[in-house]
Structure formats: structure tokens, C-alpha cells
C-alpha atoms as one frame of an Amber mdcrd trajectory, in Angstrom:
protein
  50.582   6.557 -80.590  50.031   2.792 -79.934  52.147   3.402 -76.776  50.630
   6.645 -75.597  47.440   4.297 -75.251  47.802   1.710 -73.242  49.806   3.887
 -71.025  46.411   6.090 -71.050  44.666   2.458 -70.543  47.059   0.956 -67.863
  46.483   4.867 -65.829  42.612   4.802 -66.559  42.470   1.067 -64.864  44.945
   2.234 -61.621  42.740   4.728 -61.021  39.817   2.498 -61.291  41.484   0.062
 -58.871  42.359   3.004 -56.548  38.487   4.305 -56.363  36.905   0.270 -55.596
  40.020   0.489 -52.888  38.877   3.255 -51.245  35.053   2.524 -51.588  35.065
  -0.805 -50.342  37.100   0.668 -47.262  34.579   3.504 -47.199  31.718   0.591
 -46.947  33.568  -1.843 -44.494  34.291   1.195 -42.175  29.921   1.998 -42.474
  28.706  -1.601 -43.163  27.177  -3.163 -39.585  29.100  -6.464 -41.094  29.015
  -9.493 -38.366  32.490  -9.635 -36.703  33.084 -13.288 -34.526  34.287 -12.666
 -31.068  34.544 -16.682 -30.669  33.897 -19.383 -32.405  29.812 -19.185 -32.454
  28.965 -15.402 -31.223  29.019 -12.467 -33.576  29.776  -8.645 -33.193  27.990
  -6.459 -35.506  29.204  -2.561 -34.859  26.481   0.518 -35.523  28.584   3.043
 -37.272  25.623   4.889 -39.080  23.400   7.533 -36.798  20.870   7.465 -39.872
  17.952   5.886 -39.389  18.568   3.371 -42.474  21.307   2.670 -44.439  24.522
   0.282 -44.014  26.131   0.322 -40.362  22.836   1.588 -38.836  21.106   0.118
 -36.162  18.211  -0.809 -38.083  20.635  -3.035 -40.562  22.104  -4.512 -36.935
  19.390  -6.065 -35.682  18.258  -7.554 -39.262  21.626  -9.172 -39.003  21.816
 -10.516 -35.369  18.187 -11.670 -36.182  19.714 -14.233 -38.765  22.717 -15.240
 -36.795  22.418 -18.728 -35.173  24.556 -18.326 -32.173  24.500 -15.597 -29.449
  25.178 -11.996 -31.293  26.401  -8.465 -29.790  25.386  -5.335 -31.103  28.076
  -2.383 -30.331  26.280   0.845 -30.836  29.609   3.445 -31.635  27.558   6.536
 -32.511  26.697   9.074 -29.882  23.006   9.509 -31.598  20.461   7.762 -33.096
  17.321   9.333 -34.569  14.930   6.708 -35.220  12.280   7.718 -37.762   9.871
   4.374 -38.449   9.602   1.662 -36.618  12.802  -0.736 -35.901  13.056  -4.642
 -36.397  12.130  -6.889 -33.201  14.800  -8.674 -31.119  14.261 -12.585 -32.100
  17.272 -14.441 -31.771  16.278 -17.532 -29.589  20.415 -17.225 -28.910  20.866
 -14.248 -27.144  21.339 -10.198 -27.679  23.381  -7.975 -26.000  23.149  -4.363
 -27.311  25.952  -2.027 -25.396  27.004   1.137 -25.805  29.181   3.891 -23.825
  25.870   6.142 -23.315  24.872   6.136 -26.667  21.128   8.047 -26.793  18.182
   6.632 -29.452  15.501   9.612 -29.342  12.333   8.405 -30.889  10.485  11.676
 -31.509   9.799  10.778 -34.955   8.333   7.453 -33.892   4.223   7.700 -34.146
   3.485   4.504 -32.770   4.701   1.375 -31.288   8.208   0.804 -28.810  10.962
   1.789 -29.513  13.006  -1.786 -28.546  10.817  -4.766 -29.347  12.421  -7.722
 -27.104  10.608 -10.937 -28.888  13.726 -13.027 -28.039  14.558 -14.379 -25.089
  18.307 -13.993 -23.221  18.685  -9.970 -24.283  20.720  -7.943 -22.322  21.137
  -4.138 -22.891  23.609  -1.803 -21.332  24.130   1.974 -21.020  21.562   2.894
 -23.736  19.733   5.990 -23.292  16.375   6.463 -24.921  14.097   8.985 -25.030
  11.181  10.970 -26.717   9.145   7.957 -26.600   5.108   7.660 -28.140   4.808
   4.074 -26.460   7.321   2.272 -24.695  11.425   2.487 -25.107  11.341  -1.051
 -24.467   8.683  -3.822 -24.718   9.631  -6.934 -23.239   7.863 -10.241 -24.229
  10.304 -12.858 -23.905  12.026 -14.405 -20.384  15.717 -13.653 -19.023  15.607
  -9.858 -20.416  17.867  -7.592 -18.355  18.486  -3.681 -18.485  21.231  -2.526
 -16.856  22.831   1.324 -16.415  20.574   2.822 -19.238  18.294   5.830 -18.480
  14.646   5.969 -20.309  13.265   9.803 -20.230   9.799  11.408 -21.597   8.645
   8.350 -22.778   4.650   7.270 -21.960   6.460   3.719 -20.271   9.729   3.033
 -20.141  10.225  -0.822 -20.041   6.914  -2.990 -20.561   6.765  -5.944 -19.587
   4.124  -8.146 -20.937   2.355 -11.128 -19.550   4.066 -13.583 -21.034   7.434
 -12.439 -20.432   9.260 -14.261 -17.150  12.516 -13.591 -15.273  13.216  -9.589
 -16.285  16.014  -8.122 -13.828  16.019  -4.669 -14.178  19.028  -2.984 -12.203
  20.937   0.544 -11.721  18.714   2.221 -14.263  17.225   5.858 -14.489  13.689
   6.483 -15.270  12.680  10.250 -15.326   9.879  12.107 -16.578   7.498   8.804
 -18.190   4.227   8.430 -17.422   4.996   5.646 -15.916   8.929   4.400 -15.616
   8.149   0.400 -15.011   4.519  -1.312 -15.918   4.073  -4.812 -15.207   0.948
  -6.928 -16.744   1.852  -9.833 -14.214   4.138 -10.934 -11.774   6.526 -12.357
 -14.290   8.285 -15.514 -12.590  11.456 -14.907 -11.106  11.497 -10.818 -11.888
  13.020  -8.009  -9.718  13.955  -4.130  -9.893  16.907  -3.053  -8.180  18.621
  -0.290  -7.373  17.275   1.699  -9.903  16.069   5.769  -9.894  12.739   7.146
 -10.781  12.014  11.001 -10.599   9.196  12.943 -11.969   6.993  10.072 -13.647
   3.628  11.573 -13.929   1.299   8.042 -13.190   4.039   6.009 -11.200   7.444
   4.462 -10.826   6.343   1.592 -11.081   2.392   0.132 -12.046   1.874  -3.665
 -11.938  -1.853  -4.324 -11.746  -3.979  -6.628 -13.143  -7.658  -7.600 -12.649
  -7.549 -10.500 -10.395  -4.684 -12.545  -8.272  -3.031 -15.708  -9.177  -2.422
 -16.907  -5.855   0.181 -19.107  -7.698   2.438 -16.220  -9.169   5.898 -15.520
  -7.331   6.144 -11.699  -6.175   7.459  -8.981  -7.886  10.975  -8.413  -6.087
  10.776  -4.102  -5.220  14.414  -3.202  -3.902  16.741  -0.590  -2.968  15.434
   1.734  -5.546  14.968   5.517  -5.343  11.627   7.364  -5.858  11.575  10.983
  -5.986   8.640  13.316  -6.479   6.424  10.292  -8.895   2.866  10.898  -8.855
   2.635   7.628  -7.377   6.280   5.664  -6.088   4.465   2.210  -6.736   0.899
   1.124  -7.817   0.508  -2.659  -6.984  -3.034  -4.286  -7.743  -3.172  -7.711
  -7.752   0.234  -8.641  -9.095   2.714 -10.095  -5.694   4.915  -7.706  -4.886
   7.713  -7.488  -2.392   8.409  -4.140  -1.751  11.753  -4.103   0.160  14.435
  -1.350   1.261  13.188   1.382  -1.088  13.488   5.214  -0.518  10.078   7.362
  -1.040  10.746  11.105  -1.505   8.062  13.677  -1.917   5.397  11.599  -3.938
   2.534  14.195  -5.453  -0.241  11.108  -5.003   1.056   8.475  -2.574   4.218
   6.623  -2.242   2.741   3.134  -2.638  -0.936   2.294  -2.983  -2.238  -1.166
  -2.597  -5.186  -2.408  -4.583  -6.265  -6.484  -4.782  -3.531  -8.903  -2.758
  -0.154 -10.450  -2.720   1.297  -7.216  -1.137   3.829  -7.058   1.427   5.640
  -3.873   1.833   8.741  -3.727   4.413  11.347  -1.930   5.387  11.150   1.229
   3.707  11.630   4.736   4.087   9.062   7.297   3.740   9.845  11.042   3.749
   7.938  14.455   2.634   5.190  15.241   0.112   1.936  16.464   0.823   0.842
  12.491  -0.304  -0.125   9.905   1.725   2.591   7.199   2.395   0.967   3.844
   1.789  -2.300   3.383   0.647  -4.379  -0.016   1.032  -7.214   0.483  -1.085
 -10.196  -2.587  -1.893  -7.225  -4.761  -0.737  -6.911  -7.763   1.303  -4.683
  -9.757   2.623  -1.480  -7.314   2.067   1.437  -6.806   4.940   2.904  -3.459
   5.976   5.596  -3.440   8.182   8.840  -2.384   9.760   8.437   0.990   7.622
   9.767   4.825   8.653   7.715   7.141   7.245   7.867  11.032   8.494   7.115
  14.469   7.209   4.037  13.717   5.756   1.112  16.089   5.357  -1.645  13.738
   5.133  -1.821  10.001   6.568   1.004   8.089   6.833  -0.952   4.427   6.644
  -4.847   4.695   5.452  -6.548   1.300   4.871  -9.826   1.818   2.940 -12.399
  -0.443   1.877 -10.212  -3.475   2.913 -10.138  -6.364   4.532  -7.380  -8.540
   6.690  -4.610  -5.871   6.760  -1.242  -6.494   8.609  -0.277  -3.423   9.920
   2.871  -4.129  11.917   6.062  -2.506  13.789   5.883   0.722  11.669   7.187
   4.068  12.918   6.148   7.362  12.124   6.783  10.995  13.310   5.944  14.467
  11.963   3.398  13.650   9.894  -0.143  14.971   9.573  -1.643  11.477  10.781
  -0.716   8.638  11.241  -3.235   5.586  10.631  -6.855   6.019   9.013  -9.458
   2.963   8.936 -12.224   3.492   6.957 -15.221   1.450   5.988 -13.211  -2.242
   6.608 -14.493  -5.019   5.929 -16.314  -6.562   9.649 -15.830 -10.412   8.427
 -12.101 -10.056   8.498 -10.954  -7.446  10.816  -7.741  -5.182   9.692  -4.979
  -5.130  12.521  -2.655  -2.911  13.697  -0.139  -4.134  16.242   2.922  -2.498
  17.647   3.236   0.550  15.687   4.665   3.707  17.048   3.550   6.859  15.967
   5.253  10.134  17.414   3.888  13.585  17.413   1.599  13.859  14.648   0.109
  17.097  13.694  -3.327  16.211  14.128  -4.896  12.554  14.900  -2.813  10.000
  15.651  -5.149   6.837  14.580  -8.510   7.540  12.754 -11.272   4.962  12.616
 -14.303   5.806  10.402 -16.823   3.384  10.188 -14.541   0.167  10.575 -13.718
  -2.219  13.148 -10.169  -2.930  13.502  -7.634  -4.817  16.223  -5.608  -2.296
  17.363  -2.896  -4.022  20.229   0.264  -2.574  21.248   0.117   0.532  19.509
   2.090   3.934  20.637   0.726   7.253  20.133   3.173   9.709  21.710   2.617
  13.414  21.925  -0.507  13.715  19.542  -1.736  17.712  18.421  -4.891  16.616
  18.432  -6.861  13.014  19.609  -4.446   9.780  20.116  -7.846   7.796  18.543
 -10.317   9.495  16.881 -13.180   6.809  16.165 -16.672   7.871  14.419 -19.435
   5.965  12.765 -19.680   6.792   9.244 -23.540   7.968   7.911 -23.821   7.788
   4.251 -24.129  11.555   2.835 -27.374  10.271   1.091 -28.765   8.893   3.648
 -29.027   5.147   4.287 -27.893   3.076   7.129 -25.071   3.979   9.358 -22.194
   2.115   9.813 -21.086   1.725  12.935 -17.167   1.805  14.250 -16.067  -1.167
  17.245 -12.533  -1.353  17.190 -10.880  -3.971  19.536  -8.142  -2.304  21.791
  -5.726  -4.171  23.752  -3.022  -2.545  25.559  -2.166   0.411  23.384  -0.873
   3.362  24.697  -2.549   6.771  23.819  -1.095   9.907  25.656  -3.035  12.692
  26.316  -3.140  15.536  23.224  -0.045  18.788  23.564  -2.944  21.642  23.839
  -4.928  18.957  26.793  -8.210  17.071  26.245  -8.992  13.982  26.025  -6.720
  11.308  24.032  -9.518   9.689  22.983 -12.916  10.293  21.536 -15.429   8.719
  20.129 -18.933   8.882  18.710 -19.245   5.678  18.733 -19.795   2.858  21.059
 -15.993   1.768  20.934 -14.544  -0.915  23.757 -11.742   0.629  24.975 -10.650
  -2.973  27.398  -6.683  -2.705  27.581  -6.337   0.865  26.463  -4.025   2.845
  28.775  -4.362   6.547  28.638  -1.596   9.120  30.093
């Protein structure tokens, strides 16, 4: 009897053994535990797709946030459904977050981003998110970076607050936001590259602020994709340097101007029935060395401004090419050595403004070469009158015949030549 016990004892304890075996291998396999990849930087792993609970992301970034070295957070779960809100990044050392296309969709989220980045040096990779109330990613620290991930159906995609300095945001998707990039400042040392926005309702990209800090470094705008945004950039007193980018179909305009520290260069303009760029209450902003064609409205239309570099752009097809409305007559808008080809109705419109206009080419206009008019207030008041300054343009003669240029106005027309 004695015997038959303890051999019931000694089996009862194996099997005891057995089941803390295979639990603790159940809970090292789900646990996100900190792993060292060298001496100071840890590895935590998201095994969990939950929204809480060991080896979730949630448990990850509590543990990188109490690491004291650089940490890495490998996300190994096709899907996470995040539920309530998620911990901020804060390690002053350093986050990287990768992933091989892993997708976070916030649906359940009511409030708040989805990626709080309080800390500075983080770095994510490859992440999808989407579904998001506020932002997928809030950025409020310096040297963040986003690289290869796509944000979808989210009101903004990355925000990036005043305070936060140095953000590189490159080869990244941003479809179907609001608005795909917002930027409260100019945020020292930042740039977006090569990245694609389609379908955001607002704009691609929206960096405006209430007034310009003439000491802020521009915004660096390049070789990025915009297809069929409500509006490819809005820029409004944050610098930008809009470089190299490709402008497809825009529903509003492909870049409108508002405040200074502008300069947009060297891009490429094509379709919508938008206007291409818009200079709106602005001063001081450069636009040159752009294509733009196949527009249905204007393809440059300066409004309200004032001291407006309009320079070496070419346009063809497009409804019309330059508009000049209501400028400022204390500092004169110019446009000098443009080339506009075969537009479908006006090739340069001046409203009740009194530009420069030297050097320009109007070639094979439907309608008028320059169109100039005073503008009279629809509720009366006093008229404003239009005196551009032309000086060697050259303004051919409109496909049907006519005239190339008319006026109602008492324009000087010294240097014009007509053919």
C-alpha cells in the first residue's frame, strides 16, 4: 500500500512538473519579454494580436518605455486590433518598431492617435495603419522617421506638432485621409520624400500656420506622387520647398499658397479640372521652372497678393494660363519668361492688378493672348483699375482671328510685340 503511494505521489508531481514545463514555454513563446541584440539595445517581439495581454503590443511599448538603452520592437503578427488607447513612445534612447507589413486598424479607437511619438530618435518601418479617429501617428519629439508604411482612412496620417524638429518621412503611402501629412511648423531640418498620396479628401500635405517665422528653415517637398487629393499641398506660412513632385488630377488645386516662405520648382502638373498653383493673400513666394498641362481652369492664378515670382514656367493645353487679380500696387507681382502654348481660352488674365509682365510667350491662344479689365466691386464702390507693365512679351494673334490683346483698361502696352 505504502508503495502504491508514493508511486501515485512521485506520478502526481511528474505530471505537475510536465504542466509548469509546458506553461512557462506557452508564456515565453506569448510574453513580449526584452531580448538583447548587443550589449545595451533590447528586442522585445509582439506575438499577441489582442489588444492586451502578454506579447501584445500594448505590453511592448510599456517595456521599451523602461529600458535605458536604445530598444526594438518586432511586431510578428499580421493584425492588430487596437481597442483603447496605446502607451506613448518615451524612451529618450531610441525606438524602432518594424514589421514585414504588419496592419494596426484602429476602428475601435474613439479618440486620440493611434502612435504617440513623445520620444525622440523613433524610427518605424513597414507598418500599416488604418481606420484612424485622429492621427495614426503624432509626432512631438525630433529625429522621428517613417519609412515604407502606408496610413489609410485615417482623419491625418502623421502629425507633426510644433515642437517636434528633424521628421524625414520617406517611401510611404498615404491614401484616403483627410489629410495624409499636417505640419504645425516648419520643423527644423524636416523633409518628405518620395512618398504617395491618392484620394486625401483636404490635402496631401497641409502645413499652415498663422504667421511666418522668417527664421524657420523650409519644409523640404520632394519627388513625391499626388494623385486625385483635394488639394496636392496647402502651404500657409510655414517655408516650404516644393521640389520635383508629380501633380495628377487634383479635385481643388495642386498646390495653393497662402502667407510666405514659398518657393515651388520644378514640378509637374497634369489633368484635373483644378487649378495648378494657387497664390492666395501671399507674398513673397517663387514659382518657377514648372510643366503644368491639361488643365481645365488656370494653370498659375495669383490673388490678393503681393511680390510674386512667377518665372520660366511652361504650360500647354490648359484652360488658361496666368490670372492676376486684385494685387497688391505697392509691390508689383511679376511674371517673366514664361511660355504658355495653346490654351483653350485666355492666355494671361489681369483683373484689377498691376503686374510686370517681361518676356512672356503666348503661342496659339483660343481666345485673347492678354485679357486685362478693371475690376468694379459688385456692390458698388470704387473701381480698381488694371496697369500692367509689359516689356517685350510676345502675344500671337488668337486661332479663330481678333485681336491678341484687349483691354478695358488703360494698360501700357511699351515692348509688347503682337503677331
Amino acid at each position: 500500500m505504502a508503495a502504491r503511494q508514493r508511486t501515485a505521489v512521485a506520478i502526481a508531481v511528474f505530471v505537475l512538473l510536465a504542466i509548469v514545463v509546458v506553461f512557462g514555454r506557452w508564456y515565453e513563446t506569448h510574453h513580449a519579454r526584452p531580448q538583447a541584440i548587443t550589449e545595451k539595445e533590447v528586442l522585445v517581439h509582439v506575438t499577441n494580436a489582442g489588444d492586451r495581454g502578454p506579447g501584445t503590443l500594448r505590453e511592448a511599448l510599456f517595456v521599451v518605455a523602461s529600458t535605458n538603452g536604445p530598444a526594438t520592437v518586432s511586431i510578428d503578427v499580421p493584425r492588430i486590433e487596437v481597442e483603447t488607447a496605446l502607451p506613448a513612445l518615451v524612451n529618450g534612447h531610441g525606438v524602432k518598431i518594424r514589421t514585414q507589413g504588419a496592419q494596426i486598424a484602429a476602428k475601435g479607437l474613439s479618440s486620440g492617435p493611434v502612435l504617440d511619438v513623445s520620444g525622440p530618435d523613433t524610427t518605424i518601418e513597414g507598418l500599416t495603419i488604418t481606420d484612424c479617429p485622429a492621427a495614426a501617428v503624432l509626432v512631438r519629439a525630433a529625429r522621428f522617421r517613417l519609412t515604407g508604411a502606408t496610413l489609410a482612412s485615417c482623419d491625418v496620417g502623421v502629425d507633426v506638432a510644433e515642437n517636434a524638429s528633424q521628421t524625414l518621412l520617406d517611401r510611404n503611402h498615404f491614401t484616403r485621409n483627410r489629410v495624409g501629412v499636417r505640419f504645425a511648423a516648419s520643423g527644423h531640418s524636416s523633409a518628405v520624400t518620395n512618398n504617395e498620396f491618392t484620394d486625401n479628401k483636404d490635402a496631401g500635405i497641409w502645413a499652415v500656420r498663422s504667421a511666418l517665422d522668417s527664421h524657420d528653415e523650409p519644409i523640404g517637398i520632394h519627388d513625391n506622387k499626388f494623385v486625385e487629393d483635394g488639394t496636392g499641398i496647402v502651404a500657409g506660412n510655414v517655408p516650404v520647398l516644393v521640389e520635383r513632385n508629380d501633380f495628377i488630377n487634383a479635385n481643388e488645386a495642386d498646390v495653393h499658397l497662402v502667407g510666405g516662405g514659398a518657393v515651388v520648382r520644378g514640378n509637374h502638373i497634369n489633368g484635373g479640372a483644378s487649378m495648378g498653383i494657387v497664390a492666395e493673400n501671399a507674398h513673397g513666394d517663387i514659382i518657377e521652372d514648372n510643366e503644368l498641362e491639361g488643365l481645365a481652369a488656370y494653370g498659375v492664378m495669383v490673388r490678393n497678393s503681393s511680390n510674386i515670382m512667377v518665372r520660366s514656367n511652361r504650360l500647354h493645353n490648359c484652360g488658361y494660363g496666368f490670372a492676376f487679380v486684385l494685387g497688391d500696387a505697392q509691390g508689383a507681382s511679376t511674371a517673366v519668361d514664361n511660355t504658355i502654348i495653346e490654351p483653350k481660352f485666355n492666355g494671361i488674365d489681369v483683373i484689377g492688378d498691376s503686374p510686370i509682365l517681361r518676356r512672356n510667350q503666348v503661342l496659339r491662344p483660343h481666345a485673347f493672348a492678354l485679357h486685362v479689365e478693371d475690376f468694379q466691386p459688385p456692390a458698388g464702390g470704387n473701381k480698381v483699375q488694371s496697369k500692367p507693365f509689359l516689356d517685350n512679351n510676345t502675344f500671337e494673334k488668337p486661332t479663330v482671328g481678333g485681336k491678341p490683346v484687349v483691354s478695358s483698361s488703360a494698360t501700357a502696352t511699351s515692348g509688347a510685340r503682337h503677331r
